[in-house]
N, C-alpha and C positions, 0 to 999 in steps of 0.2 A: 504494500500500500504506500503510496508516495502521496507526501503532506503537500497541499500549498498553500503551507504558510511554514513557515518557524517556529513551533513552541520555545520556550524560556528552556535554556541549558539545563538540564539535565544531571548532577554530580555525580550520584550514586542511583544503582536501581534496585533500590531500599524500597518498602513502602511507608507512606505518608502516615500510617495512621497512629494514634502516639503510641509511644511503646511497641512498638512491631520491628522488629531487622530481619522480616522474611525478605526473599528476592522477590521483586515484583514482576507480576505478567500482564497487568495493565496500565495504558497510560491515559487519566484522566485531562482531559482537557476541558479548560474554563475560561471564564473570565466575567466579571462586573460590572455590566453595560452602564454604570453609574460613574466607573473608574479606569475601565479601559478603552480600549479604541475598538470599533467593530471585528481587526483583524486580530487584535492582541491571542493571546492563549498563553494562560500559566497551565502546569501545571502539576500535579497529583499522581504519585504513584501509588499503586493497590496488589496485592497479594491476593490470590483468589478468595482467602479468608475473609477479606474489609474489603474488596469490590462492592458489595450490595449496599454498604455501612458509606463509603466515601460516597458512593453514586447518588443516594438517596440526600446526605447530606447537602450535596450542592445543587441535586434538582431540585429539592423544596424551595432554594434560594432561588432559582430561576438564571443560574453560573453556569452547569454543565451544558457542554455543547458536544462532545464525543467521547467516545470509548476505543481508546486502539491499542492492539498487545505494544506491549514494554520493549520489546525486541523492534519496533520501530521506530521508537525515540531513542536508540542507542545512536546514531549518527548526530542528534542533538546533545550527545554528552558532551562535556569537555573535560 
């Protein structure tokens, strides 16, 4: 799958959710149409444990915009 756009670098493919140092297999992507730009995307790694738990989090917010495995934001690392 090939992005067009740039998510935010990438460090580690840890997941985001607190206290977890699984590897992660998904890559959330978001952003805060009050604080980012239509193209922006932060974000969010998930472990298939805290997928449902991240996802829900930022769609109640009206944030999430995609779901793509973790191994596609690898060339986003730095």
């Amino acid at each position: 799958m090939s992005l067009l756009f740039t998510p935010d670098p990438v460090d580690e493919m840890i997941c985001s959710a607190k206290g977890c140092r699984a590897e992660a297999t998904h890559g959330l992507l978001w952003n805060n149409p009050k604080l980012h730009t239509t193209e922006r995307r932060k974000v969010w790694l998930a472990c298939d444990d805290h997928l449902e738990h991240l996802s829900q989090f930022l769609d109640t917010r009206g944030f999430l915009r995609s779901v793509v495995p973790a191994d596609s934001l690898e060339g986003a690392a730095t």
